[in-house]
N, C-alpha and C positions, 0 to 999 in steps of 0.2 A: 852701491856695490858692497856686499861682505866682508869682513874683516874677519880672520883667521891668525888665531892663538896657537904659536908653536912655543919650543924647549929645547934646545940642543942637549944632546945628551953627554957631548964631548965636551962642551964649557960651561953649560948650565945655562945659558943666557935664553931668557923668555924673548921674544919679539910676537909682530904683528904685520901679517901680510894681507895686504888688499885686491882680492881677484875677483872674478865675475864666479856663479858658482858652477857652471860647468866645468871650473877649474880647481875645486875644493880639493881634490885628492893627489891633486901633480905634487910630487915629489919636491920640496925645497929647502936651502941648504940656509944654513943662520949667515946672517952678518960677518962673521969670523970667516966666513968658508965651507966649513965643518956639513957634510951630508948627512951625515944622523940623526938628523931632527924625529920629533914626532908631534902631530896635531894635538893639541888640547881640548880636554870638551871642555865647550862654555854655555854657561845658563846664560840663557836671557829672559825680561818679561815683557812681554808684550802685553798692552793694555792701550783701552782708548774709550774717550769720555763721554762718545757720543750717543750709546743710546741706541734705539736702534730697537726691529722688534724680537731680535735672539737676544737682549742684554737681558738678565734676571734681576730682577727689585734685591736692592739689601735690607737686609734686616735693620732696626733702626730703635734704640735705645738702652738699655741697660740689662742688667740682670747678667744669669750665670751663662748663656748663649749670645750676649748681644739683642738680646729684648724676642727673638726670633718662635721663642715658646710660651711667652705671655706671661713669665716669671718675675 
């Protein structure tokens, strides 16, 4: 289940709510009480090791690119 970055604007205090995401947009109030919150955008990376045949080769040694131009 997703975790969701808010800010309360009335105390400042960041927390972390845990909902299913059909539920990313509902309205929720911080810790303190306080209705004013607002969502935070958060990066994530998603990455995985396994390869596969959409993964692209990395380039592999040195130079001014990472070896990728034969420099």
């Amino acid at each position: 289940m997703p975790r969701y970055e808010y800010r309360c604007r009335a105390c400042g205090d960041t927390f972390e709510v845990q909902r299913p995401m059909r539920d990313a947009n509902v309205k929720t109030a911080c810790p303190a009480g306080h209705d004013d919150t607002v969502k935070l955008l958060s990066t994530i990376a998603v990455g995985g090791g396994g390869g596969g045949a959409a993964a692209q080769p990395r380039p592999s040694g040195g130079g001014c690119c990472g070896g990728a131009c034969g420099c």
